[in-house]
Structures are given as C-alpha cells and as structure tokens.
C-alpha positions in Angstrom: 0.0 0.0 0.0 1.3 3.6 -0.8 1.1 6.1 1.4 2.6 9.7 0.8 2.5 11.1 4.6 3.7 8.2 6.4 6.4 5.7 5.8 5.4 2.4 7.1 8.3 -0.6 7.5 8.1 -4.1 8.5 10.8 -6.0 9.6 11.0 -9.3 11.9 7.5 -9.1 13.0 8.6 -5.3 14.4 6.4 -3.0 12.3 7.1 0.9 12.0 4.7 3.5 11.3 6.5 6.9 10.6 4.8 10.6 10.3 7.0 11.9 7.2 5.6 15.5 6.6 8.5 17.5 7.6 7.5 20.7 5.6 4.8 20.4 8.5 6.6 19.3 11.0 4.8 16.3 11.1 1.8 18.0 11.8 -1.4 15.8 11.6 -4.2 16.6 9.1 -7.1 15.0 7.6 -5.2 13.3 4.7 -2.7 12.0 7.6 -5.2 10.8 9.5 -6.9 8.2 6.7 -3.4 7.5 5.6 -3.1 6.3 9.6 -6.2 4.1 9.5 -5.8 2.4 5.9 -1.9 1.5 7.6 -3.7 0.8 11.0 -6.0 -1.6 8.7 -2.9 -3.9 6.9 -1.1 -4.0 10.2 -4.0 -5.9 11.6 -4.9 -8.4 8.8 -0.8 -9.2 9.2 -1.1 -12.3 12.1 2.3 -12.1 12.2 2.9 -8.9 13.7 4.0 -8.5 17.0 4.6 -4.7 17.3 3.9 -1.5 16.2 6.7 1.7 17.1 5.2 5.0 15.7 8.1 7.7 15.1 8.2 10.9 13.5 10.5 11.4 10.4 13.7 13.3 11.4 15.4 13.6 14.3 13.7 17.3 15.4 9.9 16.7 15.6 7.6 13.6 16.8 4.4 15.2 15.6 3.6 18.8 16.0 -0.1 18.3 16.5 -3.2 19.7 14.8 -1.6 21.3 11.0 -2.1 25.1 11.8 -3.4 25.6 7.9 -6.2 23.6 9.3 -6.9 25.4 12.3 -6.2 28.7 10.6 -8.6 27.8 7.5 -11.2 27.2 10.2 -13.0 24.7 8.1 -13.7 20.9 9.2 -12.5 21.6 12.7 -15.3 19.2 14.2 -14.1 16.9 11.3 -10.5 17.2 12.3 -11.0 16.9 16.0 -13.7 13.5 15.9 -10.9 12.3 13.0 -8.2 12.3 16.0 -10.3 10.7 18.5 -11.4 8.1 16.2 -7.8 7.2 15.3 -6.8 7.5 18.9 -9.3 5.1 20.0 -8.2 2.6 17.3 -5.0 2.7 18.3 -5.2 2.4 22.1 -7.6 -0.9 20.6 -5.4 -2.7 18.6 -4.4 -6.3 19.1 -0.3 -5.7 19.2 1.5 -3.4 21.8 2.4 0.0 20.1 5.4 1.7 21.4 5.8 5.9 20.4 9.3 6.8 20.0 9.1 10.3 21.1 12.0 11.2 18.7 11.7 15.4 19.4 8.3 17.9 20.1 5.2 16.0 20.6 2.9 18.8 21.2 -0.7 18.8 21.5 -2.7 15.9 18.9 1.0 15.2 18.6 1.1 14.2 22.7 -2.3 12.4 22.3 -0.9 10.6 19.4 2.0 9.4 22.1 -0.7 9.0 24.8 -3.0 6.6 22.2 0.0 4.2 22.5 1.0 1.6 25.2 4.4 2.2 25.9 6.1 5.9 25.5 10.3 6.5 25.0 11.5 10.0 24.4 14.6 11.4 23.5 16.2 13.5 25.8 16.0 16.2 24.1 11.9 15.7 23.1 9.7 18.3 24.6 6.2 17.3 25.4 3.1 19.4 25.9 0.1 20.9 25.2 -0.1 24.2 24.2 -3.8 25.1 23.3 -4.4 25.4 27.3 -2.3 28.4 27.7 -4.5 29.8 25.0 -7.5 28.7 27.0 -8.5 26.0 24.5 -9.5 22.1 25.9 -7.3 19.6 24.2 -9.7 18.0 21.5 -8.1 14.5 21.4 -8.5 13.0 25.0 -5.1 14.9 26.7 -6.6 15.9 30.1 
C-alpha cells in the first residue's frame, strides 16, 4: 500500500509506522489521518505482527499536532478533532503493543498521538506538551 505522509516498514515481526511531513513538522491533518487508518487496517490483517513503534521522520519533531493551515482555515475543525479521536481510539484498541518513539516535540494531537500508545520512550531532548491550554482551549483529542 502507498502512502505519501507516512512511511510504514516491516521488519522481523517489528512494524514501523512513521509521520513523514516535515515541511509540517509532522503536523497531523485530515489526509494523515486516513493514511493512519488504511496503515492501521494492513497491520492488523498481518497475524504475524508482534509490534507497532510510531516515530516521526527526522530527528527534530515527533508530531507537531493539529496542521495550523487547518486550524487557521477554520473549516472541518469538528471533522479534524472527531478524525483524531477516532484514530486515537483505534490505536489504544489494537491487538499488538504500540510503542511511540518520542524522537523530538510532541505537542498537542501530537502528545495524544504518544498517549494513544502503550508504551512511551523520548529522546532527551523531546519536549512534550500541550499548548492550546495556555491559550484557553481544551485539548480535543483526549489529553486531560
């Protein structure tokens, strides 16, 4: 299966699932979202499997939540935000342990992303957090 925001590998029963948008800073949007799910869908119909590591691509940025074009475009918000939980609740669901490899920021959707999964690892330098409270918004994606 192709996918043009993530990268997904499988190797030794080990599968990994990587947000590649860096012009975004792996920002999650509507088309990353789907990509998620139809990945979410072959790793489950693979018996095989034994684990799932979600990354981001590069070495700077886990995922930066919610894509600000979104937000800033003010369309499909409600889509955006039901998107996120839906994904979240599939992931926290599915048969195999999923690790995230908190490989930089993981800020906002991008923390919930990290919460979704079973096990968390950061890198030392990764900086977690959600942002939209200190603007007086309620993380939309389960964080509090």
């Amino acid at each position: 299966m192709e996918f043009t925001k993530l990268r997904l590998e499988t190797r030794d029963h080990v599968a990994r699932l990587t947000v590649d948008r860096p012009e975004a800073r792996n920002a999650l949007d509507a088309e990353t979202v789907a990509e998620f799910h139809r990945a979410l869908d072959q790793l489950e119909a693979d018996p095989e499997l034994r684990v799932l590591i979600v990354t981001g691509g590069g070495d700077k940025v886990f995922v930066a939540g919610a894509d600000v074009r979104t937000l800033l475009a003010r369309t499909n918000l409600d889509v955006l935000a039901a998107g996120n939980n839906r994904l979240f609740s599939r992931l926290e669901a599915v048969s195999f342990p999923t690790i995230a490899a908190i490989n930089g920021w993981a800020l906002g959707g991008g923390l919930e992303l990290a919460l979704a999964c079973d096990i968390r690892l950061a890198a030392d330098h990764a900086k977690l957090g959600l942002p939209e409270t200190g603007l007086g918004i309620i993380p939309g994606a389960g964080g509090t």
